[in-house]
C-alpha positions, 0 to 999 in steps of 0.5 A: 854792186849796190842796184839802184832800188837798194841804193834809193832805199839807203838814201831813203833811211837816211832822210827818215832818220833825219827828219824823226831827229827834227820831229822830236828836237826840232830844228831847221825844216827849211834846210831839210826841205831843200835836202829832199827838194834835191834827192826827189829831182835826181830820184824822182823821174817825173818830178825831176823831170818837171823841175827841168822843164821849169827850167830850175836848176836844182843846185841854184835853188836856195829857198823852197819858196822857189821850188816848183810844186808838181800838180797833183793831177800828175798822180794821175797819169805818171807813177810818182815815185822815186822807185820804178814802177813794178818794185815791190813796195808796200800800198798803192793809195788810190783816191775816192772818185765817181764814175767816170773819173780817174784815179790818182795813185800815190805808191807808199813803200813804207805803212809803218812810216806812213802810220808813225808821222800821221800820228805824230801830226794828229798829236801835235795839232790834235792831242794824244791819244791817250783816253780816246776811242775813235769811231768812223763813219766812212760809207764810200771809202774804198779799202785801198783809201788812205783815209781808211788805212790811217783810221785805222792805224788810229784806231789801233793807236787807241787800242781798238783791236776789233777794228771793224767794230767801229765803223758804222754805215747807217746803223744809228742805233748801233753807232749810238750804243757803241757811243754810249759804252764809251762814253761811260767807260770814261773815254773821250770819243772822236767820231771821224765822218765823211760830211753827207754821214754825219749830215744824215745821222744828225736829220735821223738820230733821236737823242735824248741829249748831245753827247758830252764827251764826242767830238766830230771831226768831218773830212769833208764831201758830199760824194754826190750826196746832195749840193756842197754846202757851206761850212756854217750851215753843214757845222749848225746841222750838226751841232745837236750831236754834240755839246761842244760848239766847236766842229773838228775838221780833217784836210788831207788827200791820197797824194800826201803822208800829212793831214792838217787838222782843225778844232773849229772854225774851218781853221787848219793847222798843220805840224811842222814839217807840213807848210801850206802856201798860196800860189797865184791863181792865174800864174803857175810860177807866182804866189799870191799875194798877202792876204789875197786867196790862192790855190794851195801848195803843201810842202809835205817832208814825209813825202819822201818816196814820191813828191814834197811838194805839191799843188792841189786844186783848192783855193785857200786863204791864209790867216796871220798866224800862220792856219788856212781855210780851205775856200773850196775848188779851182774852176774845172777842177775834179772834186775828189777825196779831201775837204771840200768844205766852202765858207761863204765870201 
């Protein structure tokens, strides 16, 4: 007889062949949510378990704009997963933090499939791969961070087999010649950084001229780095480096498989099977009203060994076609690892 693991595996499987079915045609990602809407109440312990405390009943549920969003907080207190805690999986991701704090943990049973839809999201609101070099600047990052594992993954996407090659601490003169090689090589290069790195690189680095073919892309953090800043004033610090205007931007964290990316302005896009709303910042049950700011809750479909749907402690504002700004932290909130760049009101 099947045991309950291999059984929750075989649903599993199914569920991703599905959803790499919906990724390369298309189609209706609102039906495949309340599909994995259903299999994580009666998979997921924790999650299962909210949603009847919310008093939802699963079966009556026809949108998934009435499915509870856990609190990622839970991640921290409660292994979310679909399997038990103690079988064997593949990562345990563990979020960036300062003293004191915990951690949160978000148990991955499969890298490959972790790998394979974080590059199919990075394509679709990025670009290809093709032609590109990917150089990090990552001081901080713990090699259980999720952030580390997908750059990565990235890296060797872009054929970067010496991955420790390119990433770089404080060495600018290093980081520069690696830059200059590329660049000559005729490769465009993404320079992907946590914001106080690339802050301190831009005060130090003494370049003859921006560079022409590098685009930035900041994940955002300060990790006690100096104050938060707001994203005008970090984005015209670093504008020097770099002869486009425009500043890319990374929003993800350890608790999701999918990253929603920016190209400038702050703005976030994210792939489809990703879906960004506002709830209500003084009621949990509520959504906040059009054009009003609210806290995010993300609709993650990758997210399928542990919770889909989730909602994180930033506050957010949604633009008519359909990108989001992160405006910055829910009072009393943790700041942890994803962007937590402010814009100011």
């Amino acid at each position: 007889m099947q045991n309950r693991a291999d059984h929750t595996a075989d649903l599993l499987a199914k569920l991703r062949g599905e959803m790499r079915q919906l990724i390369a045609s298309g189609g209706d990602w609102e039906a495949f949510g309340l599909k994995v809407f259903r299999f994580q109440c009666a998979h997921n312990p924790v999650y299962g378990e909210f949603v009847r405390l919310r008093g939802v009943d699963p079966e009556e549920v026809t949108s998934t704009r009435e499915v509870p969003y856990l609190p990622v907080t839970f991640f921290q207190s409660h292994w979310v997963s679909v399997f038990e805690e103690g079988t064997p999986i593949d990562r345990v991701f563990e979020s960036s933090g300062t003293t004191g704090q915990i951690r949160s943990r978000h148990p991955v049973d499969d890298l490959d499939w972790y790998d394979e839809v974080a590059m199919a999201g990075f394509e679709r609101c990025v670009g290809p791969f093709a032609g590109k070099k990917l150089v990090a600047l990552l001081p901080g990052y713990r090699p259980e961070s999720s952030l580390i594992h997908m750059v990565r993954a990235f890296m060797r996407r872009c054929g970067q087999s010496a991955e420790a090659d390119w990433f770089f601490m404080e060495d600018w003169t290093a980081l520069e010649q690696k830059l200059d090689a590329a660049v000559e090589e005729g490769h465009q290069v993404l320079v992907m950084g946590v914001t106080h790195a690339l802050l301190k690189w831009a005060a130090e680095a003494k370049l003859d001229q921006p560079y022409q073919q590098v685009q930035l892309l900041e994940t955002g953090g300060m990790k006690g780095h100096g104050a938060e800043r707001i994203r005008e004033e970090v984005h015209a610090a670093l504008r020097p480096l770099v002869a486009s205007t425009a500043i890319g931007s990374e929003y993800g964290m350890t608790e999701l498989l999918s990253q929603a990316w920016s190209l400038g302005q702050g703005r976030f896009a994210t792939p489809p099977w990703m879906c960004v709303r506002l709830g209500a910042l003084n009621d949990p049950g509520a959504w906040a009203p059009d054009g009003k700011q609210g806290r995010i809750r993300i609709m993650d479909l990758a997210n399928l060994s542990s919770c889909a749907f989730l909602e994180t402690s930033d506050i957010g504002r949604m633009h008519p076609d359909g990108m989001f700004e992160v405006l910055g932290r829910f009072d009393h909130s943790e700041i942890r690892g994803c962007n937590l760049l402010t814009v100011e009101e």
